[in-house]
C-alpha positions as semicolon CSV with decimal commas, in nm:
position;residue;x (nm);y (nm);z (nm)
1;X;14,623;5,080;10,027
2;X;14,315;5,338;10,024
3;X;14,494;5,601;9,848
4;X;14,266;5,836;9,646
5;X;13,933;5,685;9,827
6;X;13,795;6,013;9,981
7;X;13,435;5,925;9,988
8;X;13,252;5,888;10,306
9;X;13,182;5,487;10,457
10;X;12,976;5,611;10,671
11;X;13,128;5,324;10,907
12;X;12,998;5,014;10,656
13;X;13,168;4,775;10,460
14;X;13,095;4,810;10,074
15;X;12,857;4,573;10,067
16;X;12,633;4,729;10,381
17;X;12,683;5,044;10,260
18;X;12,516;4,981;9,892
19;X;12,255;4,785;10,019
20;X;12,142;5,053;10,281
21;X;12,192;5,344;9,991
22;X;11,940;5,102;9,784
23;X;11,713;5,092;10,036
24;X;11,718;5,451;10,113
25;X;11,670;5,515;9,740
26;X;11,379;5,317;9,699
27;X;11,193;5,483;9,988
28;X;11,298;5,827;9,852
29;X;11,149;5,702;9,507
30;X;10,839;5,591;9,633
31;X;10,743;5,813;9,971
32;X;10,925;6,152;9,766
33;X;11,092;6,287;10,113
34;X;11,301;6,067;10,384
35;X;11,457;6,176;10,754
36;X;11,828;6,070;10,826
37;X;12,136;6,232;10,930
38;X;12,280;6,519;10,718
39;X;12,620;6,214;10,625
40;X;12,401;5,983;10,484
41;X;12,167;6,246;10,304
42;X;12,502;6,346;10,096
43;X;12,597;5,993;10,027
44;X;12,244;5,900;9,888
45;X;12,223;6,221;9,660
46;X;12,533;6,127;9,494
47;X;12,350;5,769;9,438
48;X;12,002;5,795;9,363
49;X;12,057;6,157;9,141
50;X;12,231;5,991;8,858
51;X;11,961;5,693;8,863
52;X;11,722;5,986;8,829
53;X;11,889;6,164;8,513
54;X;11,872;5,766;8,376
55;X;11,521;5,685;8,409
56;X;11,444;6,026;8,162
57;X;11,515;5,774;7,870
58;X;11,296;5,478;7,905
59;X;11,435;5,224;7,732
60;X;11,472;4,875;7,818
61;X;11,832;4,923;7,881
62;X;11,790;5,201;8,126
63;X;11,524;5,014;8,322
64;X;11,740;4,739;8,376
65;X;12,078;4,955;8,460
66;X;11,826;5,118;8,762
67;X;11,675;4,803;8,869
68;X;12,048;4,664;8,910
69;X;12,073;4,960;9,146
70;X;11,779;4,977;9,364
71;X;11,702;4,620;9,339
72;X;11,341;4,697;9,326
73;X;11,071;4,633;9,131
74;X;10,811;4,866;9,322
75;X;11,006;5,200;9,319
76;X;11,176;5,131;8,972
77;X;10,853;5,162;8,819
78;X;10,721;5,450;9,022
79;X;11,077;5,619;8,922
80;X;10,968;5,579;8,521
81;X;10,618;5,664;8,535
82;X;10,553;5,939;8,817
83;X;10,893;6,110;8,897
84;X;11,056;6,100;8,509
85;X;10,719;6,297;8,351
86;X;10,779;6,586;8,698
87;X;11,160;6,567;8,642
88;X;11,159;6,564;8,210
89;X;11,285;7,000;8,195
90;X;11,496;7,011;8,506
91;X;11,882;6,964;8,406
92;X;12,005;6,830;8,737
93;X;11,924;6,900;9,109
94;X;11,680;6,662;9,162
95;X;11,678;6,647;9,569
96;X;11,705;6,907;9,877
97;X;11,811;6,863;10,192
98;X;11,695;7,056;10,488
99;X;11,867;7,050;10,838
100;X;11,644;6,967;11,093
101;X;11,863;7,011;11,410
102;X;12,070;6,760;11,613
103;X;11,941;6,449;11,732
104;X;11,871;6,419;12,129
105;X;12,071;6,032;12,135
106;X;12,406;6,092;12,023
107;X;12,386;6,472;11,893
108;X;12,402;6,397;11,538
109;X;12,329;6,646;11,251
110;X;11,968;6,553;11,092
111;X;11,789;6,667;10,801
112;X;11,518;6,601;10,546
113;X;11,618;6,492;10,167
114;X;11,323;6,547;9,935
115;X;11,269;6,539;9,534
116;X;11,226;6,891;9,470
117;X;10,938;6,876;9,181
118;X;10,738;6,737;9,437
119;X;10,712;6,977;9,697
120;X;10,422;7,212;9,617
121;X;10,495;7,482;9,915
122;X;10,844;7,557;9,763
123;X;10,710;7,546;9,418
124;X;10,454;7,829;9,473
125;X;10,702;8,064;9,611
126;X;10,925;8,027;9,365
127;X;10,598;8,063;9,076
128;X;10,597;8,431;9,283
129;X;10,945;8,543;9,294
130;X;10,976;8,466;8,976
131;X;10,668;8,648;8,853
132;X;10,769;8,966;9,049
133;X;11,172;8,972;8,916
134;X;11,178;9,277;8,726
135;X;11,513;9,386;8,544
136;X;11,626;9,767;8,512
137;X;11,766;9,946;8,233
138;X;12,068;10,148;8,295
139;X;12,223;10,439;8,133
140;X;11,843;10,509;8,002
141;X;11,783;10,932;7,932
142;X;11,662;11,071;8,244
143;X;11,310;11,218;8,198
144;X;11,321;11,606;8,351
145;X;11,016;11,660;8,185
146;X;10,772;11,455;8,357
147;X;10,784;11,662;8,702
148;X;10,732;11,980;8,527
149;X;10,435;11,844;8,315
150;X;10,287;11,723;8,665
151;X;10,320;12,052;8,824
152;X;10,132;12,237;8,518
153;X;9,907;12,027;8,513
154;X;9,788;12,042;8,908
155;X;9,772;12,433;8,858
156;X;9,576;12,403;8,530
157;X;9,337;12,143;8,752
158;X;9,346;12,394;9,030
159;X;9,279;12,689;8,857
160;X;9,004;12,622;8,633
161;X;8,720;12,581;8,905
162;X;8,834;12,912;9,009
163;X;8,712;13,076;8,687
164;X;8,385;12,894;8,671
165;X;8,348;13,008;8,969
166;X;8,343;13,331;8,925
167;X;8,111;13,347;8,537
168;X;7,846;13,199;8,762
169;X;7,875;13,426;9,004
170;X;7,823;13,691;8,770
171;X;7,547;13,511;8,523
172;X;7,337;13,471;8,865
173;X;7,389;13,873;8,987
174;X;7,241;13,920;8,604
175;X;6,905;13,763;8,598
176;X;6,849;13,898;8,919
177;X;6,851;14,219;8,830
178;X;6,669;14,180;8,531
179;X;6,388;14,007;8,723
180;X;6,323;14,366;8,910
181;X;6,295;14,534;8,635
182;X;6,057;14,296;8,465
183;X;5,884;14,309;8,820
184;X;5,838;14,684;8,769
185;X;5,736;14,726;8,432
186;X;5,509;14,471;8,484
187;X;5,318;14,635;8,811
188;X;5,333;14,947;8,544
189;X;5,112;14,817;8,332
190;X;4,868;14,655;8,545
191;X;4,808;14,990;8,686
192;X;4,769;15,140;8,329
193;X;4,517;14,899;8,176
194;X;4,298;14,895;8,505
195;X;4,186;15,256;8,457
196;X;4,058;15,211;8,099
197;X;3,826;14,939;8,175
198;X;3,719;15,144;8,458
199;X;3,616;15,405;8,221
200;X;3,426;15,171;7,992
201;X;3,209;14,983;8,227
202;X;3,079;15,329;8,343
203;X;2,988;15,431;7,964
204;X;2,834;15,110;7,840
205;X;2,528;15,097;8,055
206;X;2,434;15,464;7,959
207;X;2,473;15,369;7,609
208;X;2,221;15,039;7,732
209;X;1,963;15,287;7,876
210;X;1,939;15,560;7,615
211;X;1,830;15,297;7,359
212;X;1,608;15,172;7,593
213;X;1,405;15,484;7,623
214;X;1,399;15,589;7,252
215;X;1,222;15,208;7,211
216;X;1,011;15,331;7,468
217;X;0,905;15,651;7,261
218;X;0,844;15,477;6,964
219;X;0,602;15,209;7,025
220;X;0,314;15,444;7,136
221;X;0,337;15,612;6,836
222;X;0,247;15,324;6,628
């Protein structure tokens, strides 16, 4: 009587069935991913995941307990030294299984079973979702202010080149009129100070002469 036996025999006696679970272990182990139908990806996950969670203790014990499993000496010591160091923080979960489709031959359901710490593609998207999770605080005071201070300060930005504006406007219109006036007074007194000298060069050469002739009158004399 089977009663209470509701795993799947994927049409094998016990003994076929564990040594083909083996052997699909030990290729998992060594080449990390492995093609077969979507049955026999469930039936090896519940055998090769516990093996896993055993080889994180290496002890002499635990290598024999998974060497009585996989009957293997190739892939029991690539599942101590390579996977156990990649699997040592992850509590469980060790493999994934991605449908592929149905096969052409007899329509079956097929998929790929891989050790998850060993796919780099999946790893990097989850490195990104992770980085860009970002948790919200509710019930937090609503800030009113913020919009207000925004709006004052885009007039006060607006309004200031206004007024600079305008005090050069009115510091240019200044010095311009100052410059006339300067201009002016200026062609004022070059007209005042060119009659004087006017007046002087006709005087000094009379002065020049009269001394000329009174040296004149005085040398005979002597």
């Amino acid at each position: 009587m089977r009663h209470g036996k509701r795993f799947n025999h994927l049409g094998r006696t016990s003994t076929h069935r564990k040594a083909m679970l083996a052997n699909m272990a030990s290729s998992l182990i060594i080449h990390k991913r492995l093609t077969t139908t979507v049955a026999k990806a469930k039936a090896l996950r519940k055998y090769v995941e516990p093996l896993i969670t055993k080889s994180k203790v290496d002890s002499t014990h635990s290598r024999r307990v998974v060497f009585s499993y996989l009957k293997d000496k190739d892939s029991s010591r690539v599942l101590f030294d390579e996977v156990a160091e990649r699997v040592a923080e992850r509590p469980g979960g060790y493999t994934r299984i991605i449908k592929l489709g149905n096969r052409l031959g007899d329509n079956a359901e097929m998929c790929m079973i891989e050790l998850v710490d060993f796919n780099e593609i999946y790893n990097q998207e989850e490195k990104q979702t992770k980085g860009k999770t970002r948790r919200s605080r509710r019930g937090g005071k609503k800030k009113s202010s913020p919009t207000a201070q925004t709006a004052a300060a885009d007039t006060a930005v607006v309004e200031e080149p206004v007024t600079e504006e305008i005090v050069n406007e009115e510091v240019e219109a200044e010095p311009a009129e100052e410059a006339t006036v300067v201009e002016e007074n200026a062609d004022a007194s070059v007209e005042v100070e060119e009659t004087p000298e006017a007046e002087t060069t006709d005087e000094e050469p009379k002065a020049e002469d009269e001394s000329t002739e009174n040296d004149d009158e005085e040398k005979p004399k002597e």
